[in-house]
TORDRENDREN-107591 format. One line per 10 residues: for each residue x, y, z of N, C-alpha, C. Coordinates in pm, 1 decimal. Atoms other than C-alpha are relative to their C-alpha. Last residue first. Layout:
BEGIN
X,Y,Z,X,Y,Z,X,Y,Z | ...
//
This chain:
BEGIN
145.5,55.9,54.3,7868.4,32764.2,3033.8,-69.5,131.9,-56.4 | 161.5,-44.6,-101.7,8219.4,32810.4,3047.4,-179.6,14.8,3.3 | 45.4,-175.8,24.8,8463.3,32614.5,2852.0,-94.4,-12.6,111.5 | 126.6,-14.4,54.9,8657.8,32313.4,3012.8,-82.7,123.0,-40.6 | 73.1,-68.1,-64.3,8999.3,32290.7,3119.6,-129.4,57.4,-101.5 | 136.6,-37.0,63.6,9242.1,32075.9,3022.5,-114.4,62.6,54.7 | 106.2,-68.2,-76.7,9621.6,31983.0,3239.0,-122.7,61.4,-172.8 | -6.7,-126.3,11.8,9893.6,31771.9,3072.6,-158.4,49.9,78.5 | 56.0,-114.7,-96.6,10099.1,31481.2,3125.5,-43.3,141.9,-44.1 | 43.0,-160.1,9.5,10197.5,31232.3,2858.8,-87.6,78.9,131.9
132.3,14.3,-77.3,10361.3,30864.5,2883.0,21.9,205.0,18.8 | -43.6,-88.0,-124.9,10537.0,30773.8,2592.0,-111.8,54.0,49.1 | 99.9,-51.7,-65.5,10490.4,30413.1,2436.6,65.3,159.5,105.7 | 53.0,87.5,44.8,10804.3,30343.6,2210.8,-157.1,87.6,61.3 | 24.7,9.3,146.5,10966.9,30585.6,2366.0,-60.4,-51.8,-52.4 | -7.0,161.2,73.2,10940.4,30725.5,2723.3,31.7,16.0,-140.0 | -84.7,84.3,-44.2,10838.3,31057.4,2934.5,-17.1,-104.0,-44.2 | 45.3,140.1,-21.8,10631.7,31365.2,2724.0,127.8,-96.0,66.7 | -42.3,66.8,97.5,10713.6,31701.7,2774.2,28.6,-139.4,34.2 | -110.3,2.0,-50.7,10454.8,31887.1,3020.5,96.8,-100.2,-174.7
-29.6,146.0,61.7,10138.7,32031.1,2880.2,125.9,-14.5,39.5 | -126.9,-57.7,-41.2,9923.1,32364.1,3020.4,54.2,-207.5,-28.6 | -5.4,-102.2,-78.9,9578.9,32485.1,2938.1,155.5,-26.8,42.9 | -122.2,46.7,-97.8,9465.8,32211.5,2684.4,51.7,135.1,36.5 | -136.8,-23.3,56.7,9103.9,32304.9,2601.2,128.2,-30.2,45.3 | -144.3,31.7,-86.5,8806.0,32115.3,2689.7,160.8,59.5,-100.5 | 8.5,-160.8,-84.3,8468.6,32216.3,2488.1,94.1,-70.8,94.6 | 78.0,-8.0,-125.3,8407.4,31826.0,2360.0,33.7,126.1,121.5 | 104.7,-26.7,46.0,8587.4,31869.4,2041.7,-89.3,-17.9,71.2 | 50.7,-138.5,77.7,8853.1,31989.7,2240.9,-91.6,-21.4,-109.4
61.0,-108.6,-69.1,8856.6,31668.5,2394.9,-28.5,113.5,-23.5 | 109.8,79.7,-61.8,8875.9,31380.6,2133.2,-41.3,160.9,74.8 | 93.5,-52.6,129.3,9139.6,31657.8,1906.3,-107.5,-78.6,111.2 | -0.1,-176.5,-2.4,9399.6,31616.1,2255.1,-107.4,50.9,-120.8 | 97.7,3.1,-128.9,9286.1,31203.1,2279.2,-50.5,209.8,24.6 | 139.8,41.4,-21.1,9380.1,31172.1,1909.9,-76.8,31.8,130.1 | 94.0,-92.4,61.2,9653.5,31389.8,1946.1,-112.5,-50.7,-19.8 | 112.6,-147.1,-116.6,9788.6,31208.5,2226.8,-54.7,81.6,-132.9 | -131.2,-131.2,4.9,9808.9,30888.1,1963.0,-7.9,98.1,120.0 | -17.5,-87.8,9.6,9586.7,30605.0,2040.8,76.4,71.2,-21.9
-38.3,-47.0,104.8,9466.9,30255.1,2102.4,46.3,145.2,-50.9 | -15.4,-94.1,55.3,9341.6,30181.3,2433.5,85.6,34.0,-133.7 | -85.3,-75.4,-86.8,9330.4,29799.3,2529.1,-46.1,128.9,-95.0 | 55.6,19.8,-151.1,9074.9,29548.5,2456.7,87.1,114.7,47.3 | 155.4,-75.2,-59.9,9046.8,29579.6,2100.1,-50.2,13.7,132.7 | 30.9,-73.0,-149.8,9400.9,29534.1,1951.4,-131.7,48.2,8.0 | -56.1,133.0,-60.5,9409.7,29336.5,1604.9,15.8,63.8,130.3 | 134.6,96.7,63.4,9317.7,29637.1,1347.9,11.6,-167.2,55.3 | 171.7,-10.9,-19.3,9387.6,29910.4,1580.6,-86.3,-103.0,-26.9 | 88.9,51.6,-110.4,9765.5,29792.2,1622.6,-131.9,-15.9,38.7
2.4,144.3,-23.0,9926.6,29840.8,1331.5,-64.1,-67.4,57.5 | 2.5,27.8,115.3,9791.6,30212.9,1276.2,20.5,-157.3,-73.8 | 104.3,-7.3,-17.7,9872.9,30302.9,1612.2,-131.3,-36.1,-143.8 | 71.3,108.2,-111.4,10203.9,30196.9,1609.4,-158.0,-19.3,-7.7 | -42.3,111.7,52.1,10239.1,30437.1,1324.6,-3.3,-144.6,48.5 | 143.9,-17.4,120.9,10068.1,30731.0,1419.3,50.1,-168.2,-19.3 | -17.9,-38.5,139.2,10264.5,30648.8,1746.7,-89.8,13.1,-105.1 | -59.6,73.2,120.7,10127.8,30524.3,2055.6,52.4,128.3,-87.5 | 123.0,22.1,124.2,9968.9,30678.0,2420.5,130.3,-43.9,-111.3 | -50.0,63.0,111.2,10043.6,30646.2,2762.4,-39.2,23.5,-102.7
-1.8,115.9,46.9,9874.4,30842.8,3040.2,111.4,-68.6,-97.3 | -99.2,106.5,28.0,9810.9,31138.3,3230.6,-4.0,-106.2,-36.3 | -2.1,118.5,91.8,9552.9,31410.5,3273.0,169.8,-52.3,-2.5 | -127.1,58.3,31.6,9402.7,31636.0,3496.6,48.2,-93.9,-53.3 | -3.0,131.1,5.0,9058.8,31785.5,3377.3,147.8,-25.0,32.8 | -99.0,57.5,68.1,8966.5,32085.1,3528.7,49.5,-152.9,-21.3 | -25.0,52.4,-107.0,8627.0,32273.2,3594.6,159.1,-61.5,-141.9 | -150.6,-101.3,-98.5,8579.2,32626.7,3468.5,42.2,-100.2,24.5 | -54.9,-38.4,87.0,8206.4,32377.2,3303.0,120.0,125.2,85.3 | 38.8,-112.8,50.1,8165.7,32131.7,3525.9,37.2,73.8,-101.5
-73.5,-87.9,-27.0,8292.4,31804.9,3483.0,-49.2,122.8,-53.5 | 33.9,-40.7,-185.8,8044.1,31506.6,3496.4,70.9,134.6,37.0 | 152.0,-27.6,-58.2,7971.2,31544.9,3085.6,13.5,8.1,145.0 | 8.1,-152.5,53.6,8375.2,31599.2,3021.5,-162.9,-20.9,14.9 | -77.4,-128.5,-98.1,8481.2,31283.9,3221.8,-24.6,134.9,-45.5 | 68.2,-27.8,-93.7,8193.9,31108.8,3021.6,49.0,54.3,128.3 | 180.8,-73.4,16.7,8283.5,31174.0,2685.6,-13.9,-31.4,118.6 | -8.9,-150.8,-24.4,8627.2,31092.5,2819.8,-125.1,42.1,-7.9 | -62.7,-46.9,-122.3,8531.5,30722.4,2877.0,38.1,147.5,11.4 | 79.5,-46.2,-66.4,8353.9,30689.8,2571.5,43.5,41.9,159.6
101.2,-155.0,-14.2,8615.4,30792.4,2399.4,-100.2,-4.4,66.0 | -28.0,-109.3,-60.2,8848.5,30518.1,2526.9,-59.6,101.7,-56.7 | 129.3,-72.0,73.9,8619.1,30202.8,2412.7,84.9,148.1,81.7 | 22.1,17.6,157.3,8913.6,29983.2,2461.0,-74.3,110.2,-36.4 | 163.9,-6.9,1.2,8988.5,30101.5,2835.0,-19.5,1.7,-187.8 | 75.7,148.3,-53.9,9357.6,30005.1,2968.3,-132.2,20.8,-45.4 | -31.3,120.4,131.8,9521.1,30269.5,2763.3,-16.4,-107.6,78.9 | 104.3,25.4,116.3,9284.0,30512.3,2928.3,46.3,-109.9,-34.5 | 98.8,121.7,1.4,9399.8,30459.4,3280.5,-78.7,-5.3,-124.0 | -5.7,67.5,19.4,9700.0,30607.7,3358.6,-59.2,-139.7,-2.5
-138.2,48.4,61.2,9613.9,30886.1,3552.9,41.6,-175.6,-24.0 | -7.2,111.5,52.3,9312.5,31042.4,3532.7,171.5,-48.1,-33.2 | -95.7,63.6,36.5,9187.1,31357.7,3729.2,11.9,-127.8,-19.7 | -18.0,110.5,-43.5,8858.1,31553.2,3764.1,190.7,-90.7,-47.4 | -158.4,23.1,51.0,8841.6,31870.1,3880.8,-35.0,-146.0,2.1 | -66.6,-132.4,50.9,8528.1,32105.6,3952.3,117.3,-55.1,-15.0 | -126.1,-26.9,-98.0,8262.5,31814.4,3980.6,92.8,91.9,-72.4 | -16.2,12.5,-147.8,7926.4,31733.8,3929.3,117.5,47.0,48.1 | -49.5,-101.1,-115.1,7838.2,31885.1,3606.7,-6.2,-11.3,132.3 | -74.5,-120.1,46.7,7600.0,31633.8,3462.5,82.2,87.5,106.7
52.5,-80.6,40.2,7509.0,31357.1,3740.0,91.3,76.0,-110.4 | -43.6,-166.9,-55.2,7730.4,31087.5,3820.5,-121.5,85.6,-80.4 | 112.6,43.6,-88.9,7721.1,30665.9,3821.3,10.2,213.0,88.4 | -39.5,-111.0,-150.0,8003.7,30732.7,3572.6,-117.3,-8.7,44.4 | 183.3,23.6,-42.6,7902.5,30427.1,3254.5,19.0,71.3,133.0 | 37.0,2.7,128.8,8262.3,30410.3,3042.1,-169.3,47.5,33.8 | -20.5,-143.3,78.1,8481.8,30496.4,3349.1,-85.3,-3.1,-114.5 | -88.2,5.4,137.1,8315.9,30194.5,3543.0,24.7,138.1,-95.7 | 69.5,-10.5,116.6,8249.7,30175.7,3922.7,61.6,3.7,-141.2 | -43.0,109.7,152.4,8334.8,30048.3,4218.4,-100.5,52.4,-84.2
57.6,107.4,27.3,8318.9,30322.9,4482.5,71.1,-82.7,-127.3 | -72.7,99.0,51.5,8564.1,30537.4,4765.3,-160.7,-91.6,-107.4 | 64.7,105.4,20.4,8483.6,30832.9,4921.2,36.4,-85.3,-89.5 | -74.3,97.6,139.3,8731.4,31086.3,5049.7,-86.7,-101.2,15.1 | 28.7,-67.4,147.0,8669.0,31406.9,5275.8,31.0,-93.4,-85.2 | 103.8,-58.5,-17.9,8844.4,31217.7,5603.9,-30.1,69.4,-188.3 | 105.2,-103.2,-174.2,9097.4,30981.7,5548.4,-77.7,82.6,10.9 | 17.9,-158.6,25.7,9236.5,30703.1,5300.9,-90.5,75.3,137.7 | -113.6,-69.4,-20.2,9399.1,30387.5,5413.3,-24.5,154.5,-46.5 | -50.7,74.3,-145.1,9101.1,30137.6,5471.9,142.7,124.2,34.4
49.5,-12.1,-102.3,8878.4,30246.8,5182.5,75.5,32.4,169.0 | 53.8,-146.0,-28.4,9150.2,30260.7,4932.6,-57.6,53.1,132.9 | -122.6,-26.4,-32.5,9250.3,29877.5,4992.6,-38.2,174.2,94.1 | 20.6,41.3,-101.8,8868.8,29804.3,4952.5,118.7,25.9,79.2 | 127.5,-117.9,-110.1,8832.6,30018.8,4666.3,29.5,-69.2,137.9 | -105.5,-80.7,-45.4,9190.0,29822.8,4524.4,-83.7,130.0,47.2 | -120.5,8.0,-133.1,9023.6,29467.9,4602.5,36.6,150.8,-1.0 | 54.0,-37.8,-109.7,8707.5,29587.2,4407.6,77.0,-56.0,115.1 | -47.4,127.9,-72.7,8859.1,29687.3,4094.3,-43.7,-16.3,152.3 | 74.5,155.1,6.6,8625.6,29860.2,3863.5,72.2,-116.4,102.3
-80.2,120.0,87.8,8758.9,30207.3,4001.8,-52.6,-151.7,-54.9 | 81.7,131.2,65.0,8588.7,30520.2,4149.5,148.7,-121.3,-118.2 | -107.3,57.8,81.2,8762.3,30796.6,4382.8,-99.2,-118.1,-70.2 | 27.6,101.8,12.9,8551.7,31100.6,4515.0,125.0,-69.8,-64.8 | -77.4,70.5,122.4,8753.5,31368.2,4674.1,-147.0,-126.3,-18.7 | 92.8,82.7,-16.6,8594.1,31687.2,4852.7,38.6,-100.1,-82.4 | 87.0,25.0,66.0,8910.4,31901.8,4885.9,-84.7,-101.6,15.4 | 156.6,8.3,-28.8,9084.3,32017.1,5174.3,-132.0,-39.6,-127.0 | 123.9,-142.7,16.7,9380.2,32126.7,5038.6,-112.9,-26.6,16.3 | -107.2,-117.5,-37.9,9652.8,31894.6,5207.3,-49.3,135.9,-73.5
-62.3,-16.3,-73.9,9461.1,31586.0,5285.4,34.3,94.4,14.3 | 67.4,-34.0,-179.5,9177.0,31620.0,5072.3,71.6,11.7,134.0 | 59.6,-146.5,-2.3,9430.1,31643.7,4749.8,-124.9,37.8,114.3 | -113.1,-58.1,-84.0,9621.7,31328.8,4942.6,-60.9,159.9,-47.9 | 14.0,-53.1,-144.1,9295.1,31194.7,4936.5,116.0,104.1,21.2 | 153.5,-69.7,-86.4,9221.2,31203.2,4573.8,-31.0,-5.9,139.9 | 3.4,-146.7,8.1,9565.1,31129.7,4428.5,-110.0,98.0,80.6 | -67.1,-135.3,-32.8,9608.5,30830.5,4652.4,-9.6,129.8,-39.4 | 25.4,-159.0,-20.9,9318.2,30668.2,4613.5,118.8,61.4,52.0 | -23.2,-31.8,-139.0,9424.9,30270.9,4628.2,-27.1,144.2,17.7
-79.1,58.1,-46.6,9352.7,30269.6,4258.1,-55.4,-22.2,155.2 | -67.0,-43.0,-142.8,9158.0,30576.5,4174.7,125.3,-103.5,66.9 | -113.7,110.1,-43.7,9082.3,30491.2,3827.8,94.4,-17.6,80.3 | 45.9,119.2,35.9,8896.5,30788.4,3784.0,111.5,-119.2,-32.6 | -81.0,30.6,125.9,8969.6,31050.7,3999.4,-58.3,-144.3,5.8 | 3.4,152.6,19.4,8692.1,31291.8,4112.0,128.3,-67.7,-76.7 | -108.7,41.1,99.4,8742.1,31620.2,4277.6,-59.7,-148.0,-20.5 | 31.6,168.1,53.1,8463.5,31842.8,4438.7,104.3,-78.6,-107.9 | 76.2,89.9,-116.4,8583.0,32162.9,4589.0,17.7,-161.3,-25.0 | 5.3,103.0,25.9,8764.2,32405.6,4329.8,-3.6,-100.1,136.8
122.1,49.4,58.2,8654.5,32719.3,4382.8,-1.5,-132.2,-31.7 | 74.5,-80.2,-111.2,9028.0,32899.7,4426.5,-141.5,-29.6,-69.5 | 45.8,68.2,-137.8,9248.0,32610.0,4298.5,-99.4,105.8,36.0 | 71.7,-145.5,-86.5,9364.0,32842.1,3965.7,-126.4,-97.6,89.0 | 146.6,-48.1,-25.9,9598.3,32569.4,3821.0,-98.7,53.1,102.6 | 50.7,-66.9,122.9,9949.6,32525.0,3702.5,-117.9,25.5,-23.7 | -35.8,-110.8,5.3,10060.5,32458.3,4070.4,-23.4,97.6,-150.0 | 35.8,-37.8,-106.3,9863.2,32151.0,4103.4,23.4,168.9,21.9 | 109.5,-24.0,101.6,10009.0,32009.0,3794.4,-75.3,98.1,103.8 | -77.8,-82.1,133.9,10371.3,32046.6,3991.6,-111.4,10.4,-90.9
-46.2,-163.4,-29.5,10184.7,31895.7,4321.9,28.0,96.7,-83.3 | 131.7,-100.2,-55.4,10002.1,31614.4,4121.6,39.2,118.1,53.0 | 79.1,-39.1,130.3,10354.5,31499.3,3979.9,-144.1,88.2,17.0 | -25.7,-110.0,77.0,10517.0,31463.2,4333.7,-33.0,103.7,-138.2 | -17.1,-91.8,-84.9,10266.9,31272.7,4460.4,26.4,138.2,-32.1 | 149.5,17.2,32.7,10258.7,31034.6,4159.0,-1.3,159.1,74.5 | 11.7,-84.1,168.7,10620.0,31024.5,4196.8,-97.0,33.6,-19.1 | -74.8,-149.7,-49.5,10618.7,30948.0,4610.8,-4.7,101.7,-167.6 | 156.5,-122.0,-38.5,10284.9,30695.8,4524.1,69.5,133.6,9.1 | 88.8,-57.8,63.9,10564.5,30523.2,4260.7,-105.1,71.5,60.7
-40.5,-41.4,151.0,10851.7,30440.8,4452.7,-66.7,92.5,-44.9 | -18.3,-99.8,-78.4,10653.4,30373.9,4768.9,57.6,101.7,-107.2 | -136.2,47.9,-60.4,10515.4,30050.3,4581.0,9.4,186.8,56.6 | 10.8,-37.7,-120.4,10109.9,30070.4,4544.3,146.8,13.7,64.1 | 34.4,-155.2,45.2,10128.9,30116.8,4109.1,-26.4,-6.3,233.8 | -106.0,-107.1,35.4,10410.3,29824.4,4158.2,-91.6,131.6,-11.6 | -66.3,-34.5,-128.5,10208.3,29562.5,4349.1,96.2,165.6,-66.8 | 58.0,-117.7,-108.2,9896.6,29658.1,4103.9,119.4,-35.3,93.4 | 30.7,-139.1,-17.0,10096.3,29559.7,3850.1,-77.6,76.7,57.5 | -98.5,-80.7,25.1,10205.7,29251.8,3942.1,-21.1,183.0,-23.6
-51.4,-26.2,-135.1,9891.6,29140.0,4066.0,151.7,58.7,-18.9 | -59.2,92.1,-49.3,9724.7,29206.4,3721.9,62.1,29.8,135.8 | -150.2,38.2,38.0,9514.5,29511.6,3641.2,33.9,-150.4,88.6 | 18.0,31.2,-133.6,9108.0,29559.5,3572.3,165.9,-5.0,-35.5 | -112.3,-94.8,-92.6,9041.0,29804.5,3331.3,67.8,-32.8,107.2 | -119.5,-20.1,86.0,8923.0,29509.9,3087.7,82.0,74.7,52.3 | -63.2,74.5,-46.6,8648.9,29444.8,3355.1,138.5,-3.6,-82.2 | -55.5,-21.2,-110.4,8476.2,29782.8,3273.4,112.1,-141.3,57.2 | -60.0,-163.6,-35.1,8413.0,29708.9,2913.1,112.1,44.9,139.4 | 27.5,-151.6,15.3,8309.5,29368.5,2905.2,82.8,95.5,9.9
155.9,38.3,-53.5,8389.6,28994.6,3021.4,-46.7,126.5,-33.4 | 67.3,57.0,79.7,8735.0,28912.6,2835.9,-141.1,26.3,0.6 | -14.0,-36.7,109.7,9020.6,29064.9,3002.0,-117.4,-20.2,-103.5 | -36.1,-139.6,40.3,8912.3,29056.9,3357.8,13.6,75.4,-161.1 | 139.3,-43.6,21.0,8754.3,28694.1,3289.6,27.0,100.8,-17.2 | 15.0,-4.5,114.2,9080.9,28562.1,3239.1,-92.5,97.6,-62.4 | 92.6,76.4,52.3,9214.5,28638.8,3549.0,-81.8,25.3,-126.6 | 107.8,-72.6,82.3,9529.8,28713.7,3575.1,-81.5,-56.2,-4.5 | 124.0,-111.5,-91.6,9698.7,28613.9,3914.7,-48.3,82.9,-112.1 | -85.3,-39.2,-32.1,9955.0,28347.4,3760.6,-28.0,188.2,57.9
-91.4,2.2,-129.5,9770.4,28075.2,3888.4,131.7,97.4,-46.4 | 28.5,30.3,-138.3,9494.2,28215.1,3708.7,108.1,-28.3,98.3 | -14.0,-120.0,-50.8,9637.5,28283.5,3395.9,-82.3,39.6,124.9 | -126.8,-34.2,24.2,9754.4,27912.0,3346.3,-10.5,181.3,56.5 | -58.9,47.6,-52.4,9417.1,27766.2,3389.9,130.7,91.3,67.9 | 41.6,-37.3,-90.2,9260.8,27987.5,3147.1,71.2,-41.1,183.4 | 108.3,44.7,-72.0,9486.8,27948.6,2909.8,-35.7,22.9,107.9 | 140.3,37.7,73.9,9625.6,28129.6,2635.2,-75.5,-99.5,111.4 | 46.6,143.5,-73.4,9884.8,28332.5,2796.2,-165.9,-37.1,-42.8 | -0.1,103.9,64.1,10093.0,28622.7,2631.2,-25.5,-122.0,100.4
111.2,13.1,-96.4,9952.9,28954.4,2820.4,71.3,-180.6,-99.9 | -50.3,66.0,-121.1,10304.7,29148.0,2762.9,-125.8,-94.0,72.3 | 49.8,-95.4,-126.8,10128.6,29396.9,2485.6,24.4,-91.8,159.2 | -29.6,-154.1,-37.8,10354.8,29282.4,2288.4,-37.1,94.6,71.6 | -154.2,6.2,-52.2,10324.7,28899.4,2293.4,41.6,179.5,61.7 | -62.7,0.0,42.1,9905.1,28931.8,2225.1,138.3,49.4,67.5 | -62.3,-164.6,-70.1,9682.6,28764.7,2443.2,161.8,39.7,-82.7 | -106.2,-53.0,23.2,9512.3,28446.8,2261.3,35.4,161.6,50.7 | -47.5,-143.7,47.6,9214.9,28364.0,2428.7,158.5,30.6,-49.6 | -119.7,12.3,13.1,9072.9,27977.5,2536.3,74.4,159.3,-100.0
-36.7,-89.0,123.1,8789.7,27911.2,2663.9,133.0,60.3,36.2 | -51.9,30.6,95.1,8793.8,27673.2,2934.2,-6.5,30.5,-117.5 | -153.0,31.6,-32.6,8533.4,27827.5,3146.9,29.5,-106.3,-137.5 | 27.7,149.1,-28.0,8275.8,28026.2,2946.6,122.5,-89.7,92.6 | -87.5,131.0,95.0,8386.0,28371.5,2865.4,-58.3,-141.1,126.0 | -57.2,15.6,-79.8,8096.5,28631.8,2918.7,145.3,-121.7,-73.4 | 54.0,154.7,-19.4,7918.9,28771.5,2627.5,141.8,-23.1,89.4 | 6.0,89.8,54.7,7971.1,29173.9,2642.8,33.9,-148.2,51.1 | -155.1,29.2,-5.7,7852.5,29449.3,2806.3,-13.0,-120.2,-107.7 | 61.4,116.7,19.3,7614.1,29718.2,2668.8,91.0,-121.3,12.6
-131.4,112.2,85.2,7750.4,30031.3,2780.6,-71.7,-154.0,23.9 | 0.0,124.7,-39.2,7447.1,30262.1,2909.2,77.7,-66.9,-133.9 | -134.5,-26.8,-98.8,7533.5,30675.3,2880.4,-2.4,-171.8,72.2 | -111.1,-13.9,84.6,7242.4,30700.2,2620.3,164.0,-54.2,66.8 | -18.6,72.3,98.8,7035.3,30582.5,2846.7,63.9,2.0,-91.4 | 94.5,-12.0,108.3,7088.2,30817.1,3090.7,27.2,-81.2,-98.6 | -54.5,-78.2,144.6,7287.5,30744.1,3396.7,-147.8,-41.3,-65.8 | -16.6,87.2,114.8,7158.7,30662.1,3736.8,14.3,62.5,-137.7 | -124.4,80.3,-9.8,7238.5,30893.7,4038.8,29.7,-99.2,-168.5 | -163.4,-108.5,52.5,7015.9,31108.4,3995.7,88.6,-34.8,-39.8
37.6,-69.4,131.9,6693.2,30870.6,4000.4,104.9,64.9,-71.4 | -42.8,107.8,85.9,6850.9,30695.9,4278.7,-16.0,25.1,-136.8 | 59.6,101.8,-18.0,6875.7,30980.3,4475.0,53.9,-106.0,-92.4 | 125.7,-30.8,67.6,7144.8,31265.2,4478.8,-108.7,-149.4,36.4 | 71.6,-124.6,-59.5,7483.8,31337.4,4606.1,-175.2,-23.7,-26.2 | 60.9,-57.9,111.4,7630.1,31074.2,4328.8,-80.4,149.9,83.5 | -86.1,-77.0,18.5,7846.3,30914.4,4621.8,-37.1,101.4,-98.8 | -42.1,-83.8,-70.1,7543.3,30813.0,4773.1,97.3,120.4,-35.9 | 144.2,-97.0,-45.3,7347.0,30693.4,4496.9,58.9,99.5,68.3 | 35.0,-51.0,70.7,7652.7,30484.5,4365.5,-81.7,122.2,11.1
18.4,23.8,98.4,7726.6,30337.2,4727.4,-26.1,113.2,-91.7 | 114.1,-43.6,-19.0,7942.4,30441.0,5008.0,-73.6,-113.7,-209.4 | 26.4,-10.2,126.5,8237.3,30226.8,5090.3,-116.6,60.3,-68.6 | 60.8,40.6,70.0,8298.8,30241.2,5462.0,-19.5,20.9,-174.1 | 39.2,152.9,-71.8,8538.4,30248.3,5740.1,-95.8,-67.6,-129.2 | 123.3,22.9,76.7,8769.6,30524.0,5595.9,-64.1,-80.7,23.0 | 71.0,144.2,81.7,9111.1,30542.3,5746.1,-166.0,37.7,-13.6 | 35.2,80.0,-69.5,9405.6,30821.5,5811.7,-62.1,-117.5,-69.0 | 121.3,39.7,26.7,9613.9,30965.1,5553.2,-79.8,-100.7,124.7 | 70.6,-48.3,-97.9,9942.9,31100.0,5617.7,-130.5,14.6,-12.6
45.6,-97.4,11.9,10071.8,31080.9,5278.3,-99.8,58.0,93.4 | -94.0,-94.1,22.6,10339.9,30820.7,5312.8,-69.5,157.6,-39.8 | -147.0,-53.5,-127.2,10150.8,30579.3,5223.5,81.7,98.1,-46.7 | 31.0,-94.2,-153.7,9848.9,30672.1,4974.7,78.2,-28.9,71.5 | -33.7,-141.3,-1.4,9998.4,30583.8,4620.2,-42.9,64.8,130.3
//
């Protein structure tokens, strides 16, 4: 998503501490806010990936040379958000950073910018949303992702006001109330444990501050097949995620009409009460 958005380059990757503004003390979450991962996979274990969610390959072998690795799906929390080489060539194609682009501008315009500084998006990718909003309103962008080819991509093609780390949406390496916007696109229904992941876009996000949002989500009915045999991916309705946040002081402030069937993918803007 950053060509094509007049972005210079970035030389370095800051760490946790840094990008957290604070020490080390600051920087580190609260025990409550520690995801306990889980047991690694051994080589030659052997995973069934189910047909529908397009992951069908049971061996290790096999999803290696076809650039999944196994471990991504299998080793915890944060490594489950990781994507295949196919789909990271298509979320960096020109196609998709010019839509992306365009989509942030039109959410962009449904919200009161005056005070808003510090942006974080989570599951930055290659950072396009979060430079091109330092590019062309000056904002302070962090970007965090578990993948550490597409921080390293990031790094190299984003430009001034934009930091780049590896980290995990389930465990934000962030103080309370750090930032006045954070945005997410299309990254819950890659994160099994998706509430804890908002619970902690609504603890780093001030309170006036805004959440942008986009994703995928199911049917009651899909969602209802799928919970009890899907555990690595997001599970959900949007009303589950729209009741998740407003019971965490986030109201929805402005909602577009959803794109797809089966899975449709939802856009809408949230905005947090005031303290």
């Amino acid at each position: 998503m950053a060509r094509g958005c007049g972005m210079g380059l970035i030389k370095a990757c800051p760490t946790h501490e840094e990008i957290s503004g604070a020490g080390k003390e600051a920087g580190k979450p609260s025990p409550e806010h520690v995801t306990a991962p889980s047991s690694p996979v051994r080589p030659g274990n052997r995973i069934r990936f189910r047909t529908f969610l397009g992951w069908n390959r049971t061996s290790s072998n096999r999803e290696e040379k076809k650039g999944y690795s196994l471990s991504q799906w299998a080793c915890g929390e944060c490594s489950r958000m990781k994507m295949g080489k196919l789909e990271k060539r298509h979320m960096r194609s020109e196609g998709h950073m010019r839509k992306n682009i365009a989509l942030i501008e039109r959410l962009m315009s449904k919200i009161d910018l005056s005070g808003t500084r510090a942006v974080l998006e989570v599951g930055c990718g290659v950072g396009g949303a979060s430079s091109h909003l330092a590019t062309k309103y000056g904002m302070d962008g962090t970007g965090i992702d578990v993948d550490e080819e597409q921080i390293e991509m990031a790094k190299k093609l984003s430009g001034e006001n934009v930091r780049f780390a590896e980290a995990d949406a389930t465990n934000l390496p962030f103080e309370n109330d750090r930032f006045d916007m954070v945005l997410s696109f299309g990254v819950m229904h890659h994160i099994g444990n998706w509430e804890r992941a908002l619970q902690e876009i609504c603890r780093v996000l001030r309170p006036n501050g805004y959440l942008v949002y986009g994703d995928l989500a199911y049917s009651r009915f899909t969602v209802r097949l799928l919970r009890r045999i899907v555990k690595k991916y997001g599970i959900y309705t949007i009303d589950d995620i729209i009741q998740f946040l407003e019971g965490n002081d986030l109201k929805l402030a402005h909602r577009e009409e959803p794109d797809g069937r089966v899975m449709k993918f939802h856009t809408m803007v949230f905005r947090k009460g005031g303290s």
